[in-house]
C-alpha positions as CSV (number, residue, x, y, z in Angstrom):
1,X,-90.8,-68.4,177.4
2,X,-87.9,-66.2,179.1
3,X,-85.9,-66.3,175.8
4,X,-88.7,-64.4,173.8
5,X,-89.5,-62.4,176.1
6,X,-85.9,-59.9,175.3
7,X,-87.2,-60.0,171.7
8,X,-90.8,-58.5,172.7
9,X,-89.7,-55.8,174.5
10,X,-87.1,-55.1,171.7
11,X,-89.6,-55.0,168.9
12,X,-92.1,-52.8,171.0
13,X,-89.1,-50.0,171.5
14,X,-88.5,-49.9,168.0
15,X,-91.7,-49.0,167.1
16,X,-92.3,-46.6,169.3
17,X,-89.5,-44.9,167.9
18,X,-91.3,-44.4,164.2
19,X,-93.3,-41.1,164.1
20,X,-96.7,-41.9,163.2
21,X,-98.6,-39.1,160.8
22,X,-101.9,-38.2,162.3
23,X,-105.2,-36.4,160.9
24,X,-107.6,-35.0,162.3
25,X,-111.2,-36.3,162.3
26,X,-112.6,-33.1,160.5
27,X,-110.2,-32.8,157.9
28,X,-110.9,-36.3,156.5
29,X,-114.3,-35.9,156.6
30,X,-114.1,-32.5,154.4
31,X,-112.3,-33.8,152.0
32,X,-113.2,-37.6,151.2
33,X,-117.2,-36.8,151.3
34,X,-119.3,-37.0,148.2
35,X,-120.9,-33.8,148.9
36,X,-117.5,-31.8,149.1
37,X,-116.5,-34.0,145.7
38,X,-120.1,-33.1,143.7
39,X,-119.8,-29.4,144.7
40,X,-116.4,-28.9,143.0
41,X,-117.9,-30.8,140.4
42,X,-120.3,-28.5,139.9
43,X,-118.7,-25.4,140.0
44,X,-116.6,-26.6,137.3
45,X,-119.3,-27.1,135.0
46,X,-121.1,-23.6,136.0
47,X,-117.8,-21.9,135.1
48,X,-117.8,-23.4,131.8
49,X,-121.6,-22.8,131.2
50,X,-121.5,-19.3,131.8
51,X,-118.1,-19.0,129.8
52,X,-120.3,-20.4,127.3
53,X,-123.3,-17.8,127.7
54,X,-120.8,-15.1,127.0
55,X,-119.3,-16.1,123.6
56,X,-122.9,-17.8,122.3
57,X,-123.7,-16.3,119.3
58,X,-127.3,-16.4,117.5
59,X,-128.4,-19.9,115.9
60,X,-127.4,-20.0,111.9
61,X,-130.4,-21.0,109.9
62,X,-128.5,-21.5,106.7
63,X,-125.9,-20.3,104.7
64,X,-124.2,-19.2,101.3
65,X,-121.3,-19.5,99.4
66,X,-120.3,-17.4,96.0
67,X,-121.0,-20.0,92.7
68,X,-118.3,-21.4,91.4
69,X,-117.8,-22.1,87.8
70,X,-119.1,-25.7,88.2
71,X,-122.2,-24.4,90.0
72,X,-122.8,-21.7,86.6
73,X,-122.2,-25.2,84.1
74,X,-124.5,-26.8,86.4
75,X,-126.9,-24.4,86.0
76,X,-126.5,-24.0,82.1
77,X,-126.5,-27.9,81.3
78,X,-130.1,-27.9,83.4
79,X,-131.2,-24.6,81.5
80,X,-130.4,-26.2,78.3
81,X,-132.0,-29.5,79.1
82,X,-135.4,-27.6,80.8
83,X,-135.4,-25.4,77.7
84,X,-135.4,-28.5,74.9
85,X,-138.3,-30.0,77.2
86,X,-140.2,-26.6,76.5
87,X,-139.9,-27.0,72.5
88,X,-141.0,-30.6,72.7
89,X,-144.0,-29.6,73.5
90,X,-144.2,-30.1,77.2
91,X,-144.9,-27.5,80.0
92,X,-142.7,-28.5,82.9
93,X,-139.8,-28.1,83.9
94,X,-139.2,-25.0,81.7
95,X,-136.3,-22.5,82.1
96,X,-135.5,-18.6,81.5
97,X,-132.9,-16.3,81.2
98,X,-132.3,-12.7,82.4
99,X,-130.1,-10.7,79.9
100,X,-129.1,-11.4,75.8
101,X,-126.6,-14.2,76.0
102,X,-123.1,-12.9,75.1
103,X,-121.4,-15.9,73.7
104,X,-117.4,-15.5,72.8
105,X,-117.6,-18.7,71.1
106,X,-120.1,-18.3,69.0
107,X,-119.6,-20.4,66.3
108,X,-119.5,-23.5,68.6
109,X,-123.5,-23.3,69.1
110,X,-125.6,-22.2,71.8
111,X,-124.8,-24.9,74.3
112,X,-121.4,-25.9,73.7
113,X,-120.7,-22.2,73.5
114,X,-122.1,-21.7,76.9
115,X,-120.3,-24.7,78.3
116,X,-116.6,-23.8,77.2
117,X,-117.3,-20.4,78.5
118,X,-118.2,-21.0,81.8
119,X,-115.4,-23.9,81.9
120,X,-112.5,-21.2,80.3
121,X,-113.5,-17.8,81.6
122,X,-116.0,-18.8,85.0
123,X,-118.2,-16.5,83.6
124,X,-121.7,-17.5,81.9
125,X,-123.4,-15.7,78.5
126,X,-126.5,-14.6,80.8
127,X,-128.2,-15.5,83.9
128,X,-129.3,-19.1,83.3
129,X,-132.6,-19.5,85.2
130,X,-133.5,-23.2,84.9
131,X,-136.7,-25.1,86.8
132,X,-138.4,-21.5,86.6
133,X,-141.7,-23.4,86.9
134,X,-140.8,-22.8,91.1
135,X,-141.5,-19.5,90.7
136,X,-139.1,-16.1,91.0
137,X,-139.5,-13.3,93.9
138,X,-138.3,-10.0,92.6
139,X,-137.3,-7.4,95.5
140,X,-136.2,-4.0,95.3
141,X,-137.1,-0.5,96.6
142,X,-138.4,1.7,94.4
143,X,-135.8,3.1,91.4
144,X,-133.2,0.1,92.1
145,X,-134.1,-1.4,88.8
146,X,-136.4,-4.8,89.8
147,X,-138.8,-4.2,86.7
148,X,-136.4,-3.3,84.5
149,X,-133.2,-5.0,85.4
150,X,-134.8,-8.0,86.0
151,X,-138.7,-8.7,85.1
152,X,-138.6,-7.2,81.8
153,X,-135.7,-9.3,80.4
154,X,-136.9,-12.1,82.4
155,X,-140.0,-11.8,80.2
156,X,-138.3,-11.5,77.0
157,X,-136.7,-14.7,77.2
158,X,-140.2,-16.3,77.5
159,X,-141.5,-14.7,74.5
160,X,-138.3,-16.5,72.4
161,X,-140.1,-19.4,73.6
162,X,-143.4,-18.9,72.5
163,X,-144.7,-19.0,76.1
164,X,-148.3,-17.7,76.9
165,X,-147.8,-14.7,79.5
166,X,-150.9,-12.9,81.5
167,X,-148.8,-9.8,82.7
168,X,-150.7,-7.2,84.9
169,X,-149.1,-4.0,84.8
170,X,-149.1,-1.1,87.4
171,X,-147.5,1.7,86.3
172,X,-148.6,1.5,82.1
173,X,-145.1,1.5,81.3
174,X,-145.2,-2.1,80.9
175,X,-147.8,-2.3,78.6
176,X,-146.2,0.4,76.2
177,X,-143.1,-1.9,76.2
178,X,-144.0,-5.5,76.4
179,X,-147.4,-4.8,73.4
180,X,-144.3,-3.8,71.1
181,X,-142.0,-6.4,72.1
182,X,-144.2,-9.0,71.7
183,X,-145.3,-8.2,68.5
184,X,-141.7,-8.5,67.8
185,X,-141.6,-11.5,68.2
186,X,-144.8,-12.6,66.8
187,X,-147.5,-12.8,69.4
188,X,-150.6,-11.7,69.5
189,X,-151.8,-8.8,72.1
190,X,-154.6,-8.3,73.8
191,X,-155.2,-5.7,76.8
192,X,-157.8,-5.5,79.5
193,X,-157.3,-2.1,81.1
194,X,-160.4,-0.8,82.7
195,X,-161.2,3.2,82.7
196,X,-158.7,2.7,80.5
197,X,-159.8,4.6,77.5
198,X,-157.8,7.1,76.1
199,X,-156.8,8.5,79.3
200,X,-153.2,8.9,78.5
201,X,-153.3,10.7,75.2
202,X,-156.4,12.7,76.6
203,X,-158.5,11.4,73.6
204,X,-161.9,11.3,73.0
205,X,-163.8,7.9,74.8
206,X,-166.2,8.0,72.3
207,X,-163.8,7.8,69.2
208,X,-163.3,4.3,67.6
209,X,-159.0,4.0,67.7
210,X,-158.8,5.4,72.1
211,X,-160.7,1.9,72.9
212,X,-157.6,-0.4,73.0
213,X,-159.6,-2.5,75.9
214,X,-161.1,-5.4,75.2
215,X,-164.2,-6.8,77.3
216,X,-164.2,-9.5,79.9
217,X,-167.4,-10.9,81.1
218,X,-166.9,-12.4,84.4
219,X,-170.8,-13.9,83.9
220,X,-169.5,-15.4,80.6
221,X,-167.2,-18.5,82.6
222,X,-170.6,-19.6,84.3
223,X,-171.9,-22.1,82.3
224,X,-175.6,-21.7,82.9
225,X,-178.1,-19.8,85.7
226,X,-177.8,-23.2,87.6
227,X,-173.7,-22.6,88.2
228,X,-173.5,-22.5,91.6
229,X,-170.0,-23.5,91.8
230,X,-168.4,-20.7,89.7
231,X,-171.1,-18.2,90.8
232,X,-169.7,-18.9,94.5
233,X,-166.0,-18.5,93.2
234,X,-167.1,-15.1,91.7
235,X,-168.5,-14.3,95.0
236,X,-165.6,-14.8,96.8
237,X,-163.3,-13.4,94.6
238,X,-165.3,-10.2,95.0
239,X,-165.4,-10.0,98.9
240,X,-161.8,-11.2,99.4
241,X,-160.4,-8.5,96.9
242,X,-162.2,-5.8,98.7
243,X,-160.8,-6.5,102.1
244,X,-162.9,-9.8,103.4
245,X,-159.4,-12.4,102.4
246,X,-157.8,-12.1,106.3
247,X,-161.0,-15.0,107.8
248,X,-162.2,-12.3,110.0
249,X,-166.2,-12.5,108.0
250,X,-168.7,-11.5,110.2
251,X,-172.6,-12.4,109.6
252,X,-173.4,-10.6,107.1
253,X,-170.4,-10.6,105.2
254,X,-171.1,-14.5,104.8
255,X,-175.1,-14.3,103.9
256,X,-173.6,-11.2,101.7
257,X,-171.6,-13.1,99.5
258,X,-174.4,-16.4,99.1
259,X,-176.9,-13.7,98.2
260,X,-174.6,-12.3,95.5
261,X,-173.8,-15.4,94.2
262,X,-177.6,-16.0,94.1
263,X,-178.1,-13.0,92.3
264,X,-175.4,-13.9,89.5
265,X,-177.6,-17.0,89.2
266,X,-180.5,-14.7,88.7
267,X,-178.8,-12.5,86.2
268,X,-177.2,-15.8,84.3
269,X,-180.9,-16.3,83.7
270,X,-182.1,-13.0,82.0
271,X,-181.4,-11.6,78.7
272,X,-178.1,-9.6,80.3
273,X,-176.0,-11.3,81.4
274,X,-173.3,-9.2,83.4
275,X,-172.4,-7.4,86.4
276,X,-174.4,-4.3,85.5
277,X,-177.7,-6.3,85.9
278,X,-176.7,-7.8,88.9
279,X,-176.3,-4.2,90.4
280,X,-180.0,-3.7,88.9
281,X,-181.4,-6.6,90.5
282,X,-180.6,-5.2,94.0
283,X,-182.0,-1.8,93.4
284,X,-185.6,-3.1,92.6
285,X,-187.9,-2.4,95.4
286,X,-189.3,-4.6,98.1
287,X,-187.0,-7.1,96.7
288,X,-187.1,-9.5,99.4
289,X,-190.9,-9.9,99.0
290,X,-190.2,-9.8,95.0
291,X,-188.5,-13.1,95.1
292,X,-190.5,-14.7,97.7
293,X,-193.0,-14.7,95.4
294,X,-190.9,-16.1,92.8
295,X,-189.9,-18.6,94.6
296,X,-193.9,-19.4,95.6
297,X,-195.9,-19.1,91.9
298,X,-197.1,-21.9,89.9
299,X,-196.5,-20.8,86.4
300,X,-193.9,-21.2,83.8
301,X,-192.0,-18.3,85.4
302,X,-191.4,-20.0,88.7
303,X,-187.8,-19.1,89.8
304,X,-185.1,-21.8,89.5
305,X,-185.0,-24.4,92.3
306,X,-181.3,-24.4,92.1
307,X,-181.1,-20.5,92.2
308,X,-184.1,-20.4,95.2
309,X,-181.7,-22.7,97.2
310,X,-178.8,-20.5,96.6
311,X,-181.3,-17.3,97.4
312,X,-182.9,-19.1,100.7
313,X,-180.6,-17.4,103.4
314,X,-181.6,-14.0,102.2
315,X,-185.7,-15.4,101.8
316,X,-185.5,-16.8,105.4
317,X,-184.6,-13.2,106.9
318,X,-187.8,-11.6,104.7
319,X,-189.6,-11.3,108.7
320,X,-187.0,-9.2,110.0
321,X,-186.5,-6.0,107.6
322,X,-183.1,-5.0,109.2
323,X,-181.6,-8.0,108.4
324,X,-182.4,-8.2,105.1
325,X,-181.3,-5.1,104.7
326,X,-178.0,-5.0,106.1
327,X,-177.2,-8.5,103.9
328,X,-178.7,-6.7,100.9
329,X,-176.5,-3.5,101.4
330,X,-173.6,-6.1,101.7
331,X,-174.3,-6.9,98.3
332,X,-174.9,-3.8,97.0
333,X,-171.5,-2.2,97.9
334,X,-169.3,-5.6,96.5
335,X,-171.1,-4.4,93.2
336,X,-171.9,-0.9,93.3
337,X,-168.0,0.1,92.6
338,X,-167.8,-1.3,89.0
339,X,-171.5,0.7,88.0
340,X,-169.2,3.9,86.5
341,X,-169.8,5.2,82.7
342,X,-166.2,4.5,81.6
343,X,-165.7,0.9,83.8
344,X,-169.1,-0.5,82.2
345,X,-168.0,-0.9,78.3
346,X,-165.4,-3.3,79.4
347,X,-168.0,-5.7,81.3
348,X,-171.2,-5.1,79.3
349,X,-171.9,-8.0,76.4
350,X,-169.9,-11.2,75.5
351,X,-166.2,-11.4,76.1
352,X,-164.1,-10.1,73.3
353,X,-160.8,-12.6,74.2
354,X,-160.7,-16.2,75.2
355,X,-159.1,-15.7,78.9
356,X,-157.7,-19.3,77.9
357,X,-154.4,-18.2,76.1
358,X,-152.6,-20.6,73.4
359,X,-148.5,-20.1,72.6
360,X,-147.6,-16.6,71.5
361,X,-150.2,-15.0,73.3
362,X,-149.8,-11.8,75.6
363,X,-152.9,-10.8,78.0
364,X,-152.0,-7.3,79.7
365,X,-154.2,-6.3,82.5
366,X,-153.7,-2.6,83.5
367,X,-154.6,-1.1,86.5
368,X,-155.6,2.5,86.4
369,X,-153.9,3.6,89.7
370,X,-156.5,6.8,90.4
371,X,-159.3,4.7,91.5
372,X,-157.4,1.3,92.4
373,X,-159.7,0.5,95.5
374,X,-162.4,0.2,92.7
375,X,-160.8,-1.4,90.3
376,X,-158.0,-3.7,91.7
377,X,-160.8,-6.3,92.8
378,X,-162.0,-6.4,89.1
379,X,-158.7,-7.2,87.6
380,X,-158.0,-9.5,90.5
381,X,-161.1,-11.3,89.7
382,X,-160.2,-11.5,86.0
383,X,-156.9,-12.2,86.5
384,X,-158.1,-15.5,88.8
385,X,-160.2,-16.7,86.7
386,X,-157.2,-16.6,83.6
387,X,-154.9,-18.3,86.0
388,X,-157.6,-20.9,86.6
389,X,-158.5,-21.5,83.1
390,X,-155.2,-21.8,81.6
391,X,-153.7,-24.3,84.7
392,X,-156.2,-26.0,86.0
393,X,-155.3,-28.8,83.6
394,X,-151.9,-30.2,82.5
395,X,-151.0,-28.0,79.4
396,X,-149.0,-28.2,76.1
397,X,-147.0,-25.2,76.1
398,X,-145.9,-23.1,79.9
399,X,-148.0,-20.6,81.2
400,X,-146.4,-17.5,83.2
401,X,-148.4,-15.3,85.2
402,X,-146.5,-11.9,86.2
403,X,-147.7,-9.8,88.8
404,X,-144.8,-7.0,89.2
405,X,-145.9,-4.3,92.5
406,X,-148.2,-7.9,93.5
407,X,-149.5,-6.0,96.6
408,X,-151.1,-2.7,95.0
409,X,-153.8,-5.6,94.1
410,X,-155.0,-5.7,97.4
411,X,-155.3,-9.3,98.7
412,X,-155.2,-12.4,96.2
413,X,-156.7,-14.9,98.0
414,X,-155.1,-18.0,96.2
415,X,-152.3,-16.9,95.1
416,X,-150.0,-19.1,97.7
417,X,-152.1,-22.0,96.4
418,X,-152.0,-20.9,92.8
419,X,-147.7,-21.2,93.2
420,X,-147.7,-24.3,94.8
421,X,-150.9,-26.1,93.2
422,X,-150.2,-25.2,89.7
423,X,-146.6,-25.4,88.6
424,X,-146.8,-29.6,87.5
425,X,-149.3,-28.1,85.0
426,X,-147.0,-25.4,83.5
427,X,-147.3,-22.2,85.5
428,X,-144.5,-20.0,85.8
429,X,-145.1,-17.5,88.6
430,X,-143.1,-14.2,88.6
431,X,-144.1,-12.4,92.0
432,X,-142.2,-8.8,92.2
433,X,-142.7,-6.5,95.9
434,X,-140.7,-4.0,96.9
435,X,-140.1,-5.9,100.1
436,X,-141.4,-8.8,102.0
437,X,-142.9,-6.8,105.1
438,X,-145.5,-5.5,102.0
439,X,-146.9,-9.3,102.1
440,X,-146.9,-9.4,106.1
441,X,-149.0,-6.1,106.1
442,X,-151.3,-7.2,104.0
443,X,-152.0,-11.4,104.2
444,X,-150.5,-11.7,107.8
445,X,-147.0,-13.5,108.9
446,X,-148.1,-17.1,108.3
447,X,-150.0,-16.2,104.2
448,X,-147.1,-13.7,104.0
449,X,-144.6,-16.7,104.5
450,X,-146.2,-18.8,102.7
451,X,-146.0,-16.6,99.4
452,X,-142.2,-16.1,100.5
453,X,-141.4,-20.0,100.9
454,X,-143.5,-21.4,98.1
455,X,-141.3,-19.1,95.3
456,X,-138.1,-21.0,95.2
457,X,-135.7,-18.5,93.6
458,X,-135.3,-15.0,94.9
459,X,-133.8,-11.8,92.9
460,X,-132.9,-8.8,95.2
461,X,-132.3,-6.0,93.1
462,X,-130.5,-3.4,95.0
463,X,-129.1,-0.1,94.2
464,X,-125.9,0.3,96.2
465,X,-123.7,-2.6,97.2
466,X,-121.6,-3.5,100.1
467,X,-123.3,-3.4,103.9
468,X,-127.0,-3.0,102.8
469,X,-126.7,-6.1,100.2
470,X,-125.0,-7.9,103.3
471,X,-128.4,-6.9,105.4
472,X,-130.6,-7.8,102.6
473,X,-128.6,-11.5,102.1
474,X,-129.3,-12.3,105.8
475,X,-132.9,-11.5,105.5
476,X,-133.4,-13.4,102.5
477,X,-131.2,-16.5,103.9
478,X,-133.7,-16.7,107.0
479,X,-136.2,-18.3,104.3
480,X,-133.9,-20.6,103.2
481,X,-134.2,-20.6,99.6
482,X,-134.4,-23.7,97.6
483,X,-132.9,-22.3,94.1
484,X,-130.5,-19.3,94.3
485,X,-130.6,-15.8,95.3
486,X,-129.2,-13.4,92.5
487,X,-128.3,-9.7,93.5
488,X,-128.4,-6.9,91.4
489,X,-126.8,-3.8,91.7
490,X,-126.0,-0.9,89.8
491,X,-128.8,-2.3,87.4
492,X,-126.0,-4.1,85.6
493,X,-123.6,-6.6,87.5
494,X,-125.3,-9.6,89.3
495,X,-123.7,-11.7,92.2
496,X,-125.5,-15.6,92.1
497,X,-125.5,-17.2,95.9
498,X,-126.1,-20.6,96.5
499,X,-127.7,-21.5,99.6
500,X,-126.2,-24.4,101.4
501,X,-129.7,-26.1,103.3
502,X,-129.0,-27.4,107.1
């Protein structure tokens, strides 16, 4: 015990000799909390969040590259192939050009021509349009060039084709050209242009060679008085062309268009049958009483069941006078438009044309721009009722519909359906605006969409180039086009974009 005892004391100086580090309480609290730890954390990550706020840029929706030449032999082996499908004998898929082909090997054929020189010289002999069937937007303000850059030579490829075209035509300068071309290449013509009539030569309505319009009978695609369905589709036609196609229908906007349908039942059923009798029908006196009474006899000359139960909204209002007025004057002003002296020879009697067009047949429908608000839902009507007839079944030979200044028209009701709907059974829809905010204006953002989406290639005719092309290529890529966007400018040179999809 007393010899460890030297060796305690001896240990216990030495380490009082060695410093000892000390800390306070406070600063090891501050800095080994989780609070203290979290809140540099997170002021890390703010600094980098709002770094990031500062250099975001707006979300890219798509975008688009120049084609390259295998994109162009792409395009041309698919034109080729869509275009042999078309002489077999088959509607779809179909395919166009824009421009006569310029081929520098010539003597190699058509095809092979076209392959070697896209392959040597990245540069194609036209503007190879294949799968057409989708449908093509033409844009441009007025004077760049859309109808005639574009539409016109568009139109001219279908005709080497034999394709059956239904071409409405604004401005009358279409008809002039397209009734000649067309004959050039053996079709047969036929034009529907309403107050029409020797207007433009100032000649005399009442001589033989100024009636160059032929006569459309809207009454003539019922097939009886007992109709109902076509009737109503006439009906519609009617109200939604004059305004009623945005779903805001009131009352008597609704009872307006059953009774009219009723009374082209009515007319279906008499010795004249068209439009002009329809309009006579509602000028008769006491009328509601009229065909109460009809509706109530015994005899042979009972009215139709089927055209009384088409008629019974308009009966069942016979105790309240204003309301059968105000659903009769609904009627009266869908129809009253049309009842003019030079409008009435192209409705009056059987239909001169078969609206159901075979190959190398043209159908011009010309608007006379002087009293469009009268005669726009006409030719809307007529040109429906085409569109309907030729597609509503699988066809033999394409069908191309081209409505160039689409919105002067007023509102097509199906025409968004009539796009999508209709091209497995050979349409071809060529849709020409001078821009897209025409379409918003006048169907609404979501139907004006629509028609955008449901047309798959896009030709922006433009005439200047550089920053305003640049503007009009970001518009167009918001849609996100599923064929290719070609630009025109100077009426001449054309840039082709491919869109690359997200």
């Amino acid at each position: 015990m007393t010899n460890y005892l030297p060796e305690l004391v001896a240990q216990a100086n030495t380490q009082a000799q060695i410093p000892v580090a000390t800390t306070s309480p406070a600063q090891q609290s501050l800095w080994s909390t989780e609070l203290f730890q979290l809140s540099v954390m997170g002021g890390i990550l703010g600094f980098f969040l709002i770094l990031a706020s500062l250099n975001q840029k707006q979300p890219q929706l798509t975008s688009a590259r120049m084609a390259n030449r295998w994109d162009k032999l792409n395009a041309t082996n698919l034109a080729f192939k869509h275009m042999k499908v078309t002489a077999s004998g088959k509607c779809n898929p179909s395919a166009a050009w824009c421009g006569t082909p310029q081929y520098k090997y010539k003597f190699l054929g058509s095809k092979w021509a076209s392959r070697v020189q896209t392959i040597l010289h990245n540069t194609m002999p036209t503007t190879w349009i294949p799968d057409v069937g989708r449908g093509v937007l033409v844009l441009g303000a007025p004077g760049s060039g859309k109808t005639f850059s574009f539409i016109d030579r568009l139109l001219e490829s279908l005709y080497a084709q034999s394709v059956s075209v239904l071409l409405y035509d604004k401005k009358g300068d279409q008809m002039k050209l397209h009734m000649s071309l067309a004959s050039r290449y053996g079709y047969t013509v036929d034009v529907f242009a309403p107050g029409g009539v020797g207007v433009e030569n100032n000649e005399d309505p009442n001589h033989p060679e100024s009636q160059y319009t032929c006569v459309i009978n809207p009454l003539d695609f019922m097939k009886d008085a007992r109709d109902a369905t076509t009737a109503g589709e006439l009906a519609k036609i009617f109200i939604d062309s004059q305004g009623g196609g945005d779903g805001k229908k009131d009352f008597f906007s609704q009872t307006g268009g059953m009774f009219a349908k009723g009374l082209m039942q009515l007319a279906k059923s008499s010795k004249y049958q068209d439009l002009p009798m329809v309009y006579a029908i509602t000028q008769l006196p006491n009328l509601v009483n009229r065909l109460d009474w009809a509706v109530q006899r015994n005899d042979r000359h009972k009215l139709d069941p089927w055209i009384a139960a088409t008629l019974s909204n308009f009966l069942s209002s016979k105790e309240s006078e204003k309301t059968a007025a105000s659903i009769k004057t609904t009627a009266e002003i869908t129809f009253s438009g049309f009842i003019q002296n030079d409008l009435l020879p192209c409705m009056i009697g059987k239909s001169t044309i078969d609206l159901h067009l075979k190959p190398k047949q043209l159908l011009v429908m010309k608007l006379d721009d002087r009293r469009r608000s009268v005669i726009a839902p006409l030719i809307t009507m007529c040109m429906h009722l085409s569109i309907v007839e030729n597609l509503s079944q699988k066809r033999k030979n394409p069908f191309c519909y081209c409505i160039d200044e689409a919105p002067s028209l007023g509102v097509f009701a199906k025409l968004a359906e009539f796009i999508n709907e209709y091209r497995s059974n050979g349409g071809i829809p060529i849709i020409g605006a001078q821009s897209l905010n025409q379409f918003f204006e006048l169907y609404g953002d979501k139907r004006g969409k629509a028609i955008g989406h449901k047309l798959s290639f896009l030709a922006s005719c433009q005439i200047g180039f550089g920053r305003k092309l640049k503007e009009k290529l970001v518009i167009t890529s918001m849609f996100v086009w599923k064929g290719a966007i070609i630009n025109f400018w100077f009426r001449f040179r054309c840039l082709l974009t491919i869109p690359k999809h997200f």
